[in-house]
N, C-alpha and C positions, 0 to 999 in steps of 0.2 A: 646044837641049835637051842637057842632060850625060848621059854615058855611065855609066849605073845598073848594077855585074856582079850577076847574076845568082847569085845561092848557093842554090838553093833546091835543087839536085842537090846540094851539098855538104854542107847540112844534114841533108840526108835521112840521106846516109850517114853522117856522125858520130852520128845516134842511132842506125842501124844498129849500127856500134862499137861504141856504149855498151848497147846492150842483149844484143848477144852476150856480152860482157865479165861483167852483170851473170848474167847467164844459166849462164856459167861458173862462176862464184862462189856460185851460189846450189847448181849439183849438187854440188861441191866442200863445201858446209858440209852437204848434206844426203847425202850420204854419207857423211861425217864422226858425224854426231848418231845417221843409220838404226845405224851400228853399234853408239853408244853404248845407242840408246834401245832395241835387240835385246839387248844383253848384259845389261841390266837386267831387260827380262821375264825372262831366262831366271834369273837370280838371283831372282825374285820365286815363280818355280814351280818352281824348285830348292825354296827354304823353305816352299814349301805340301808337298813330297815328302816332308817330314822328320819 
């Protein structure tokens, strides 16, 4: 019988990786946009003020 390595602990953690990764990426754009999408209401309710 040949010697089969075992990845299945390796694997885990490179989706691990990748999902912290993406996780990073995703508060990153979404603090990005919360600001964009906040300075807009307030332009939006500035113009109903006028």
């Amino acid at each position: 019988m040949l010697y089969l390595p075992q990845e299945e602990g390796q694997g885990l953690v490179e989706y691990g990786l990748i999902l912290i990764l993406v996780a990073i990426v995703v508060v990153i754009i979404l603090t990005a946009l919360g600001t964009q999408v906040s300075n807009a209401f307030s332009r939006i309710v500035d113009g109903f003020g006028q």
